[in-house]
C-alpha positions in Angstrom: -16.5 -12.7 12.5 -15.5 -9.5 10.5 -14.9 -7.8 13.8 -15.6 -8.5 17.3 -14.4 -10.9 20.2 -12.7 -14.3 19.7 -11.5 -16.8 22.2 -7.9 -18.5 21.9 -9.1 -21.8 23.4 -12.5 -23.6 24.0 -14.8 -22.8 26.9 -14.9 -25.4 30.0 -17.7 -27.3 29.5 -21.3 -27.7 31.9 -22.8 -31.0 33.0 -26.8 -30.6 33.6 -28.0 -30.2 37.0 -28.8 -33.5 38.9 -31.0 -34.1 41.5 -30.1 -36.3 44.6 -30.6 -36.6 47.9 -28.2 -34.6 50.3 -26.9 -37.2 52.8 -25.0 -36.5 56.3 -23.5 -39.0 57.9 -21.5 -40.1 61.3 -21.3 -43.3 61.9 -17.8 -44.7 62.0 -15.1 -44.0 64.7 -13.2 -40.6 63.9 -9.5 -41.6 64.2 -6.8 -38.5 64.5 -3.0 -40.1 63.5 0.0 -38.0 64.1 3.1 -38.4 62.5 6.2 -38.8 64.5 9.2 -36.9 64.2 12.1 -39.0 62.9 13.8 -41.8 65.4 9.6 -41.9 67.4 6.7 -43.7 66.6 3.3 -42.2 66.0 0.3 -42.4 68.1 -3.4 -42.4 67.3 -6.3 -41.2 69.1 -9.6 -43.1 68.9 -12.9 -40.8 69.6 -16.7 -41.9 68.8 -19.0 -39.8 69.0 -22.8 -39.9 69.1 -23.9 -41.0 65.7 -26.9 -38.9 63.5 -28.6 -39.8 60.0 -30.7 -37.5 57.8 -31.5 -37.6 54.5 -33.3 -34.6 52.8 -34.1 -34.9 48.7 -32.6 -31.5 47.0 -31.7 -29.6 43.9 -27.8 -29.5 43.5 -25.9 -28.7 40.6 -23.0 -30.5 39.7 -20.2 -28.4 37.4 -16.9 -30.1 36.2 -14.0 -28.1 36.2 -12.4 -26.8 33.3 -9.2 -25.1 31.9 -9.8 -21.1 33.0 -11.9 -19.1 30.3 -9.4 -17.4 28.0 -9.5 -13.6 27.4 -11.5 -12.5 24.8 -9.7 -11.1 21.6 -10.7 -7.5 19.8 -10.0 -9.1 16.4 -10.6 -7.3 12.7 -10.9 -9.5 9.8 -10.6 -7.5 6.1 -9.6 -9.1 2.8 -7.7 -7.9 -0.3 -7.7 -9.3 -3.7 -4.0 -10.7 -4.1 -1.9 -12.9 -1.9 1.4 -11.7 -1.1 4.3 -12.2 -3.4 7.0 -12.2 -0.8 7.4 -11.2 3.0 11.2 -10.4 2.4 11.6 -6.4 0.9 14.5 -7.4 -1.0 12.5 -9.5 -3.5 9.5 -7.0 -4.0 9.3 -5.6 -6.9 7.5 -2.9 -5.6 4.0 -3.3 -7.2 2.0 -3.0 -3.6 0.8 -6.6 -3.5 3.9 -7.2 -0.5 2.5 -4.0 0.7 0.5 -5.9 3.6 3.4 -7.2 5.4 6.2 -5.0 4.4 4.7 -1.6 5.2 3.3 -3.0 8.7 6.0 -5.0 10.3 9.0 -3.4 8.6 9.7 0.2 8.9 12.2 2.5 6.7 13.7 6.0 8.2 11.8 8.1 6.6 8.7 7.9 4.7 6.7 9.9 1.8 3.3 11.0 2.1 0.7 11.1 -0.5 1.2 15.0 -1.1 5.1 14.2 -1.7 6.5 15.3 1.9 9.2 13.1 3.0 9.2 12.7 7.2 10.8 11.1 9.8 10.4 7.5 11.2 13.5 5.1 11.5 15.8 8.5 11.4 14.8 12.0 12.8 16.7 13.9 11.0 19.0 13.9 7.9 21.4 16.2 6.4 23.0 16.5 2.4 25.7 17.5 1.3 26.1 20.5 -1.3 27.5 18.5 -3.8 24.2 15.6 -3.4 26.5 13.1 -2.9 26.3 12.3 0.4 23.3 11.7 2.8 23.5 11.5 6.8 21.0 10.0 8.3 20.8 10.1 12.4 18.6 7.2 13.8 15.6 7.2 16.5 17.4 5.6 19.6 15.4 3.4 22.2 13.9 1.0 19.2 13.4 -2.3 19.7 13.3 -5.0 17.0 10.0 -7.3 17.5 12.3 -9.8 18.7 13.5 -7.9 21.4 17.0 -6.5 19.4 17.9 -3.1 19.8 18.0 -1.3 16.5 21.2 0.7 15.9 23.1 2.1 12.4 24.7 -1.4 12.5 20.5 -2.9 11.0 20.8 -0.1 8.5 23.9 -1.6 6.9 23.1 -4.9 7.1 19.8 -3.9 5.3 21.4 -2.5 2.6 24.6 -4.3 2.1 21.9 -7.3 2.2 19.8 -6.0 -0.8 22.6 -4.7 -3.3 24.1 -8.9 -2.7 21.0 -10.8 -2.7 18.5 -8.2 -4.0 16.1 -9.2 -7.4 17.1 -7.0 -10.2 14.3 -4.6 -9.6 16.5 -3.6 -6.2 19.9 -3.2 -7.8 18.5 -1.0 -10.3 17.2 1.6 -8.2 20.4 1.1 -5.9 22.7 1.7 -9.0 23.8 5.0 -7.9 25.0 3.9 -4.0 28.9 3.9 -3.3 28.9 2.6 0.2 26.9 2.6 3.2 28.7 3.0 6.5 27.5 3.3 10.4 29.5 5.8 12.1 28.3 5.5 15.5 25.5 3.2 16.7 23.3 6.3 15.5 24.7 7.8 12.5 24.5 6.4 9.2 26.2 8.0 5.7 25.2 7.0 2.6 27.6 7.7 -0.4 26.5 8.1 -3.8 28.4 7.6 -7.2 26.9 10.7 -9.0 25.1 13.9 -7.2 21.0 12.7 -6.9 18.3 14.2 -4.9 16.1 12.0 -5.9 17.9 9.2 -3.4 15.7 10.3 -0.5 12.8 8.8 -2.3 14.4 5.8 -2.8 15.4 6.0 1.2 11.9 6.5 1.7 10.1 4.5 -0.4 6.2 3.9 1.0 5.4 0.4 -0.2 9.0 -0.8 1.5 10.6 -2.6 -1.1 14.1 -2.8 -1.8 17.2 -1.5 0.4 14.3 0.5 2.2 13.1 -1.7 4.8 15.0 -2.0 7.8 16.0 -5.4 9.2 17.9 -7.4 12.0 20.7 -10.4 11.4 19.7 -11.2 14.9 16.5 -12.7 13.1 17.7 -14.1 9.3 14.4 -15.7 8.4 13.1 -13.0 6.8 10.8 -14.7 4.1 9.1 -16.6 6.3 8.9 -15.2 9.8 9.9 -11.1 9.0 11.0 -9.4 12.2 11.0 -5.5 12.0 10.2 -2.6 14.2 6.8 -1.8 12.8 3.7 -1.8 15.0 2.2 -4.4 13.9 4.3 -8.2 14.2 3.9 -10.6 12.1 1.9 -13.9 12.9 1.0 -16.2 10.4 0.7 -15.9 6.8 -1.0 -18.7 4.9 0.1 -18.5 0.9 -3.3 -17.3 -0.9 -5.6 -17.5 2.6 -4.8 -15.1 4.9 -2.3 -13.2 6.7 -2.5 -12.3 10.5 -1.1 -9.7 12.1 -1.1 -8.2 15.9 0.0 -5.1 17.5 3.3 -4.3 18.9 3.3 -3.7 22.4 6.9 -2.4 22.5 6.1 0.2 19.7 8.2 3.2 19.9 5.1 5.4 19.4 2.4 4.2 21.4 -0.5 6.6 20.0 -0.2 4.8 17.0 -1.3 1.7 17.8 -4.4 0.5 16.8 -7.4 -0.5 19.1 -7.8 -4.5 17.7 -5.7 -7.1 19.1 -5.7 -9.1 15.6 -5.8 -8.3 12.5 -6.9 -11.1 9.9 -6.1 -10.3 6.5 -7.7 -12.6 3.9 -6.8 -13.5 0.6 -10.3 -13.0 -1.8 -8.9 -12.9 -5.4 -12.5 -13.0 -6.7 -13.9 -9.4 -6.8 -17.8 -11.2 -6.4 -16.9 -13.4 -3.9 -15.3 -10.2 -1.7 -18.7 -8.5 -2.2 -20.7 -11.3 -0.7 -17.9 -11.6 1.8 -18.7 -7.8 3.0 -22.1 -7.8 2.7 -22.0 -11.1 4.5 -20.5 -9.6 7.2 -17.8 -11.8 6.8 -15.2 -9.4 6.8 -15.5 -5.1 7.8 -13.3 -4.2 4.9 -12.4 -4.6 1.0 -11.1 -2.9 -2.3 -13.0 -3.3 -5.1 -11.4 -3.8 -8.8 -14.3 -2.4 -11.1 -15.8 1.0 -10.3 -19.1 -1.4 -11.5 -18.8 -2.8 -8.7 -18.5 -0.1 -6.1 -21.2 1.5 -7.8 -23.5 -1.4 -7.0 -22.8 -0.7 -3.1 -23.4 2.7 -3.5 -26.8 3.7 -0.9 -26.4 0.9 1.0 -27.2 2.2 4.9 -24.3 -0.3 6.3 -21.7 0.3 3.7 -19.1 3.6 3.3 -17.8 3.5 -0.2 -14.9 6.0 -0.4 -12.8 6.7 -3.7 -9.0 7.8 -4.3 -7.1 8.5 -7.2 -4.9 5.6 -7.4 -4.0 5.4 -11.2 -3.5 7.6 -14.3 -3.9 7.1 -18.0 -1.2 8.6 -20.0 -1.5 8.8 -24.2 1.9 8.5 -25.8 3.0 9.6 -29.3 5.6 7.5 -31.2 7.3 11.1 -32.7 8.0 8.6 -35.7 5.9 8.1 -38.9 2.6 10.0 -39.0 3.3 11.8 -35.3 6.6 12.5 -36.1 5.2 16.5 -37.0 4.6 17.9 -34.2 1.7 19.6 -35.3 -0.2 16.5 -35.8 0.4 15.5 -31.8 -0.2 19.2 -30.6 -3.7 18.8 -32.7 -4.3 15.2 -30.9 -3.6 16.8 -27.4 -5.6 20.1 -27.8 -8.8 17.9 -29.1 -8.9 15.6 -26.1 -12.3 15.8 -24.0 -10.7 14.9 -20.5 -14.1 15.2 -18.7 -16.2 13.6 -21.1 -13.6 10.4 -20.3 -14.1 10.8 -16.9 -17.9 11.2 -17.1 -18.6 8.6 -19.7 -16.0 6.0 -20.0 -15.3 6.1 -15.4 -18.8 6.7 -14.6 -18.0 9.8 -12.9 -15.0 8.4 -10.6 -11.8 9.4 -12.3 -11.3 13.5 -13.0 -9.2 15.2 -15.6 -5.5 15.1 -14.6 -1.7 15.9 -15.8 1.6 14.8 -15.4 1.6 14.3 -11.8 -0.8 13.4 -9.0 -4.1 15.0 -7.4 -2.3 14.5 -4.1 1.3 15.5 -5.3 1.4 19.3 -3.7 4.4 20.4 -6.1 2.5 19.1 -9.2 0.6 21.7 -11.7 -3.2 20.2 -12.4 -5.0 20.6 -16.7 -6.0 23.9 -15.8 -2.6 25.3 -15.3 -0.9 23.7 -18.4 -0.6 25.0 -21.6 -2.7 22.6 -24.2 -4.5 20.9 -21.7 -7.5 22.9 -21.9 -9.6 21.5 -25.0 -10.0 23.4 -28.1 -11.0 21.9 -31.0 -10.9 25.0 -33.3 -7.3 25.7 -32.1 -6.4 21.5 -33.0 -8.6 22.2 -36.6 -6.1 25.3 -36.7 -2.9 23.6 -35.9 -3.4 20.8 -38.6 -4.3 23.0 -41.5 -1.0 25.3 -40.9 1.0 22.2 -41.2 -1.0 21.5 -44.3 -3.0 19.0 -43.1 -6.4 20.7 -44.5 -8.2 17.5 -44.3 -7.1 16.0 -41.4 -5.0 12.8 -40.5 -5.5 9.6 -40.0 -3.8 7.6 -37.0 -3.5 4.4 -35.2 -4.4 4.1 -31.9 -2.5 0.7 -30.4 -3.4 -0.9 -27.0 -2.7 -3.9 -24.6 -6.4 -5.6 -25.6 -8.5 -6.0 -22.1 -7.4 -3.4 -20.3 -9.1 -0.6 -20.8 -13.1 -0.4 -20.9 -14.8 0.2 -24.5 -16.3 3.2 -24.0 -12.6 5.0 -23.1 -12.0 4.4 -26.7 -15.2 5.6 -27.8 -14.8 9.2 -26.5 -11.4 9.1 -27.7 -12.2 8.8 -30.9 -14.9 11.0 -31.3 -13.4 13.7 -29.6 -10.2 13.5 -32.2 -12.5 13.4 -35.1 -13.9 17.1 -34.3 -10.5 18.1 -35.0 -10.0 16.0 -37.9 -7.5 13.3 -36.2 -9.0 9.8 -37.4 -8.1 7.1 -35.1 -8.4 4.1 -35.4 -8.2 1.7 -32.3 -6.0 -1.6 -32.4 -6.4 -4.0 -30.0 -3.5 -6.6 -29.6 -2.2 -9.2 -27.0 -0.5 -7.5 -24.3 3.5 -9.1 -25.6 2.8 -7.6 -29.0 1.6 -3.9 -27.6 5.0 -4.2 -24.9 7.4 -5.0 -27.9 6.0 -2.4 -30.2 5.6 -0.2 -26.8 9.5 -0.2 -26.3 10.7 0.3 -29.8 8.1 3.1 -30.9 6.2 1.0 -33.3 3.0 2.7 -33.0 1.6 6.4 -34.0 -0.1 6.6 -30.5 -0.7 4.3 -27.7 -2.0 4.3 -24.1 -0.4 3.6 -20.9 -1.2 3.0 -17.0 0.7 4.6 -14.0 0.3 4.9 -10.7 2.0 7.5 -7.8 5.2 8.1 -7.3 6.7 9.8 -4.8 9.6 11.3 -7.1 8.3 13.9 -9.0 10.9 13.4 -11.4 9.3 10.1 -12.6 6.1 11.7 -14.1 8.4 14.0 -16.7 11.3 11.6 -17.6 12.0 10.7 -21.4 10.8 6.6 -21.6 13.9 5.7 -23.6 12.2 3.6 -26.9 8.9 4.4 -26.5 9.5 7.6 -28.2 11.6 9.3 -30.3 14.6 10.5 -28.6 14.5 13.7 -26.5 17.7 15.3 -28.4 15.3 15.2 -31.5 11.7 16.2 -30.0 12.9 18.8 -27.6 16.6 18.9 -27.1 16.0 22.3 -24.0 14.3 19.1 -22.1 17.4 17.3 -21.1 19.4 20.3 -19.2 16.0 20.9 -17.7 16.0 17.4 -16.4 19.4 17.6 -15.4 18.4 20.2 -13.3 15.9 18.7 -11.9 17.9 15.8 -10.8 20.2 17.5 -8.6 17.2 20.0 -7.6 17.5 21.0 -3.3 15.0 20.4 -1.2 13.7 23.7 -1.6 13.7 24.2 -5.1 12.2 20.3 -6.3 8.6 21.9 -6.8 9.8 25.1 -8.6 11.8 23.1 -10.9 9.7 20.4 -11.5 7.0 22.7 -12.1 9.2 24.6 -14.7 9.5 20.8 -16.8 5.9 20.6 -16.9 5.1 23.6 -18.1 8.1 23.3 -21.0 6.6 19.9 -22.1 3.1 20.6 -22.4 4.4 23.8 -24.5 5.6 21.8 -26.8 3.3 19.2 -27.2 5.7 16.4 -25.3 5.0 12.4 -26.9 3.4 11.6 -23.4 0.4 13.8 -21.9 -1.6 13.4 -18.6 -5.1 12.1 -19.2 -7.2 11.3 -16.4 -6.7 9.7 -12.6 -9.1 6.8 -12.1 -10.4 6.4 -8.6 -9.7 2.9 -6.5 -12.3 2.4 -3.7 -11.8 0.4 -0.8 -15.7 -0.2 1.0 -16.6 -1.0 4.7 -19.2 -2.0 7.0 -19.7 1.2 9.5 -21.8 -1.7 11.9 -18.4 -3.4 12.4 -15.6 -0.3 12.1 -15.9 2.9 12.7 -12.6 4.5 10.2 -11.0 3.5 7.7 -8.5 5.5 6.3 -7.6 5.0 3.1 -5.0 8.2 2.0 -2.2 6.2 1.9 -3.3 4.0 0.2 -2.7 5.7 -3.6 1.5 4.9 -2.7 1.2 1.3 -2.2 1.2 1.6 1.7 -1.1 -0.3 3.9 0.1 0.9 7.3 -2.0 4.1 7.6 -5.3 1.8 6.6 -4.7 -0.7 8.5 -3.7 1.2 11.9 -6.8 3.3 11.2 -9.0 0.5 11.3 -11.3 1.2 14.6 -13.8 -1.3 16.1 -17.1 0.0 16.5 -16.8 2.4 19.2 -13.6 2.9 19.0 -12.0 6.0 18.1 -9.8 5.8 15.1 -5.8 6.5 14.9 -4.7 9.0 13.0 -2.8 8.5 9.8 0.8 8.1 9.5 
């Protein structure tokens, strides 16, 4: 059942009633024997009494014994479209389909919320230094490991030391910049860094717990197969492409965050149909959808909430080579793009005009507060014939084939041709868009991304998919730089300041729209579902907001 009560073992079972005479009878000598103490004999007592017989036909029932009933279980079954690549952080790489596991029994010390906050969990407080080189992180005390281990500064650094040694590529990479990691006292931890960052608290507090993020324990090494972590959910079972089972922690650190279920089944339903008919089945409470087709079919049905977040962004690039390498010609393409008839037209009405950044992300400046994101054709007709282009240009529009629905490139292209940019759309096999992607063998192209908790990441240069930054818009890279060491404080100001001075320019990449991902449940079976933190690639705050019907729902984080 999707949600409900489940029992662990069978119930006893009931013979049928039988009918038969009730018979009481004395008849035979009643003989008492006594057992003697040791070294004596014992005696018996012979006694007959007066002997009766009567026999009266009567209804009994007859039960057999069984094993006691077992407790019913509060369980919650959901499903989600891919199986889980790994249940060890350290070979993640990140893309949210670990996500399940990772961000539920593992925890990290701190963590990033959708608007871009970084908070407290594994650490409550950390300080760094002027010079960005060196964090100190002091831990939560009183934690307990799943398998009843104490967490101290001693799991941090086996965490980490464990990733930068046996960690996939993906994790060295982002762990390029870490001297040394060191535990102080059983409470303290200091991380040191090669080259002054800010941007390491991200990586610290990455949401979808990959890499040197997740905190473990050596007192439990089978971490691919039965993780152990501090989360409040433990791990159960997980059965490769089936399902994955899950069950509160009852030693969690923070009790009012546990959720009111006593298991949680998560099943595996790669087929986006057969997770429909699985929900509307009743089969399971909960699921994500992968077209927005599809969620519009469930729209206006009385047992079904169908609720939408921006979960991933379409970015247009400009090679800055050939045809685009005038700058002209891309400020033209960028001023003539018709954001909301994209949204409208080619999303159905669930995506909305978007920049560099996130909906969600509070330091992030939206289309309406960037220069050249507000759509003037006259202005792009303008631009071209000062650079001499009186009768237009004519470009080539390159894109992973599949991808992408038709209609996206319809508007495109008929928004562009107002303007007098013809483009003309080439569809190829995804290898042949990457390699041409990478060495800026295209005039423009198209690109997906999703959030990211480092600002930093929605404004930085793509080496080789452009022409270099020295050459486009040499004031960028001190901007960057600054950026990059950026306090606390400041992050938003500065990052601000970087979107406003590419979108002045007329950058290679531009913002386009944020698509909406929608997750869809059965209100007869849960009451919440809450699905904000879902846009980073963490599951926790879903799946610990999951509420049976009648239950009141925990509040995310």
């Amino acid at each position: 059942m999707a949600c409900g009560t489940s029992e662990r073992d069978a119930p006893p079972s009931t013979q049928p009633p039988t009918t038969q005479p009730i018979t009481t009878t004395t008849s035979q000598p009643a003989t008492t024997t006594t057992s003697a103490p040791p070294g004596t004999t014992s005696k018996s007592t012979t006694t007959t009494p007066p002997t009766t017989t009567t026999s009266i036909p009567a209804e009994v029932t007859t039960t057999t014994a069984g094993p006691p009933e077992a407790p019913e279980i509060v369980e919650i079954v959901i499903a989600e479209p891919a199986g889980i690549g790994t249940l060890d952080p350290i070979n993640s790489d990140g893309s949210g389909r670990d996500a399940p596991a990772l961000t539920t029994v593992y925890e990290t010390l701190a963590w990033t919320s959708p608007s871009g906050e970084v908070l407290p969990r594994l650490a409550t407080e950390w300080s760094i230094s002027e010079d960005r080189r060196t964090y100190t992180f002091h831990l939560r005390q009183g934690v307990r490991f799943h398998n009843g281990a104490d967490f101290t500064a001693r799991d941090v650094v086996y965490s980490v030391t464990r990733a930068l040694t046996d960690g996939s590529p993906v994790v060295s990479q982002r762990a390029r910049n870490l001297e040394s990691v060191t535990a102080t006292d059983d409470y303290t931890v200091v991380f040191e860094l090669r080259e002054p960052s800010s941007a390491f608290l991200f990586e610290v507090a990455d949401p979808t717990g990959s890499g040197f993020s997740s905190i473990l324990t050596e007192s439990a090494p089978a971490h691919g197969t039965e993780p152990v972590g501090t989360g409040p959910l433990r791990f159960v079972s997980y059965t490769p492409g089936s399902e994955l089972v899950l069950e509160p922690n009852p030693d969690y650190w923070d009790p009012a965050a546990l959720p009111g279920y006593e298991l949680l089944r998560v099943r595996i339903i790669e087929n986006e149909q057969d997770r429909v008919s699985a929900l509307e089945s009743g089969e399971v409470a909960l699921i994500r959808t992968d077209t927005i087709e599809a969620a519009i079919g469930l729209f206006g049905d009385p047992q079904l909430e169908v609720v939408g977040t921006p979960a991933w962004t379409i970015w247009l690039h400009a090679a800055r080579r050939g045809m685009t390498a005038d700058g002209a010609v891309v400020r033209a393409a960028w001023l003539s793009l018709d954001r909301q008839g994209l949204a409208d037209t080619a999303f159905a009405g669930e995506a909305e005009p978007w920049s560099t950044s996130h909906p969600l992300l509070a330091s992030g400046l939206g289309p309406t507060e960037l220069p050249g994101y507000q759509r003037d054709v006259e202005a792009a007709a303008q631009v071209l014939a000062e650079a001499g282009y009186e009768g237009g240009v004519s470009l080539e529009l390159l894109y992973p084939e599949q991808e992408y629905p038709e209609a996206f490139f319809d508007v495109l292209v008929a928004s562009w041709a107002e303007a007098g940019v013809r483009v003309e759309p080439v569809p190829v096999d995804r290898a042949t868009w990457l390699a041409r992607l990478v060495t800026s063998d295209y005039d423009l192209t198209v690109t997906r991304h999703g959030w990211y908790a480092n600002p930093y990441r929605y404004v930085l240069p793509r080496p080789g998919w452009q022409a270099p930054s020295e050459e486009v818009l040499p004031e960028l890279i001190p901007a960057l730089t600054d950026l990059a060491t950026a306090s606390d404080e400041d992050r938003s100001d500065v990052f601000r300041r970087v979107q406003l001075l590419e979108a002045e320019n007329g950058y290679p990449f531009i913002g386009v729209v944020y698509v909406n991902t929608h997750h869809v449940y059965r209100t007869d079976l849960i009451t919440n579902a809450d699905v904000t933190g879902s846009v980073s690639g963490d599951r926790r705050g879903l799946y610990l907001s999951l509420a049976p019907s009648g239950q009141s729902p925990t509040p995310y984080g």
